[in-house]
C-alpha positions as CSV (number, residue, x, y, z in Angstrom):
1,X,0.0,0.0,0.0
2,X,2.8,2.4,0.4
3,X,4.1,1.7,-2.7
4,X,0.6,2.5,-4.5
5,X,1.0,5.9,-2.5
6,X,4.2,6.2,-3.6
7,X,3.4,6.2,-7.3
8,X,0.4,8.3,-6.4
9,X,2.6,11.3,-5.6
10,X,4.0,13.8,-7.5
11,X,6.1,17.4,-6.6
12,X,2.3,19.1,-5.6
13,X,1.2,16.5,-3.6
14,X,-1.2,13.2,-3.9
15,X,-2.7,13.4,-7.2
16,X,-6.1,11.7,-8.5
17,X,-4.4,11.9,-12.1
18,X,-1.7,9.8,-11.0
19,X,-4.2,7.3,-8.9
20,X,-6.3,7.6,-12.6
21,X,-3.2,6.4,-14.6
22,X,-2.0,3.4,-11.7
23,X,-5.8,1.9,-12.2
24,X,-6.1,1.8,-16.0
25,X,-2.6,0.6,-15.8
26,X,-3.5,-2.3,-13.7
27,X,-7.0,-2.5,-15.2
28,X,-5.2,-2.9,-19.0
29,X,-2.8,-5.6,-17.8
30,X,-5.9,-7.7,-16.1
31,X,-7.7,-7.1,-19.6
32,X,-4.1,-8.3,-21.5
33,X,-3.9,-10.9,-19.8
34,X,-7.6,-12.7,-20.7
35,X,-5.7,-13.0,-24.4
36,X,-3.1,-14.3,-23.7
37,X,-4.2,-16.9,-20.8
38,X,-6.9,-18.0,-23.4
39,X,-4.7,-18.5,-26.8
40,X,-2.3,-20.5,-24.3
41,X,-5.0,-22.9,-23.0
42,X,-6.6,-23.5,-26.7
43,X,-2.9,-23.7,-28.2
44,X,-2.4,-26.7,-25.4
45,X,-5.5,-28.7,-25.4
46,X,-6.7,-28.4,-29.1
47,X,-2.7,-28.2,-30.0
48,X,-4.2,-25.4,-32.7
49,X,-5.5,-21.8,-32.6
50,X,-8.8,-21.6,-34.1
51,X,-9.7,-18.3,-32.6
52,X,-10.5,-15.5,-34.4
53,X,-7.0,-13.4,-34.5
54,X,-8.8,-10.4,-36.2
55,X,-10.8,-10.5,-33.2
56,X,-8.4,-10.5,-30.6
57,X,-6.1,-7.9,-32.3
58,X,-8.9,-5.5,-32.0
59,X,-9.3,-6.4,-28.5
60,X,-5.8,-5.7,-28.1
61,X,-5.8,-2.0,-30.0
62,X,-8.7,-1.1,-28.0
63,X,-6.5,-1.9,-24.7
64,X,-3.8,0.2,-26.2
65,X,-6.2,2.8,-26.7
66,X,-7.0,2.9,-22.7
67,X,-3.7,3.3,-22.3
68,X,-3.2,6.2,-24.6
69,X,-6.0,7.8,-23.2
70,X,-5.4,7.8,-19.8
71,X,-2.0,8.8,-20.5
72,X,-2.8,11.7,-22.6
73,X,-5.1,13.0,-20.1
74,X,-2.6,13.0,-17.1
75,X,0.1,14.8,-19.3
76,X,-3.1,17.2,-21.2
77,X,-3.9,18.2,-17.7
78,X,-0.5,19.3,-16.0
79,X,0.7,21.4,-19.0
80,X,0.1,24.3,-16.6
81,X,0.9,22.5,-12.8
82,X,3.3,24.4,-11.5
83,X,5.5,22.6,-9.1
84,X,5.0,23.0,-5.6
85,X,7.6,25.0,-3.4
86,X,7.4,24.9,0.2
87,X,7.2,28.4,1.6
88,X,10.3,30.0,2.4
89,X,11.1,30.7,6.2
90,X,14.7,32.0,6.8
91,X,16.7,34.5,6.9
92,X,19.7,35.9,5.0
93,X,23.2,35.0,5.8
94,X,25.8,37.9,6.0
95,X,26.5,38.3,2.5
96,X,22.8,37.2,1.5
97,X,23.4,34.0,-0.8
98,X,22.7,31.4,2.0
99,X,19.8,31.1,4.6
100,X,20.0,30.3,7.7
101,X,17.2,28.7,8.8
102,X,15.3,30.1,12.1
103,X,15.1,27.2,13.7
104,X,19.1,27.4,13.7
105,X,18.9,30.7,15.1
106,X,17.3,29.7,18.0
107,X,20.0,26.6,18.9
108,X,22.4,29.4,18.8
């Protein structure tokens, strides 16, 4: 579970566009797999493939198509997601390129 959190975060926090993309990802790899598990099981027991291949390549391209989708409307919708940057709270050093951070003022 922290690794689905994980992939659910980006640099302005937990994001429903990332959680989106993880469960059509998961979703489309469930749905690839009825394919594949079922051309093994005929090409083992009947020792031929008499399924329609037409049929499942469409199956296939439609997949694909989820996962195009999905992806296009993650990166679509951050085109203009500005990073997040945490608010600044310290002060200037001496000669003003560092900061010194209050909290190490106070040890002091």
């Amino acid at each position: 579970m922290n690794l689905f959190l994980k992939f659910a975060k980006n640099n302005t926090g937990y994001s429903v566009k990332n959680l989106f993309v993880i469960i059509i990802v998961i979703i489309g790899c469930l749905l690839l797999l009825v394919p594949l598990v079922s051309l093994t099981i005929e090409a083992i027991y009947m020792h031929t493939i008499a399924t329609d291949l037409m049929g499942m390549a469409a199956y296939i391209s439609s997949v694909s198509a989820l996962f195009g989708i999905a992806g296009y409307t993650k990166v679509r919708s951050e085109k203009y997601e500005r990073p997040f940057t945490p608010p600044h709270h310290g002060l200037p050093n001496e000669n003003g390129s560092e900061v010194v951070e209050s909290e190490e003022i106070a040890n002091e």
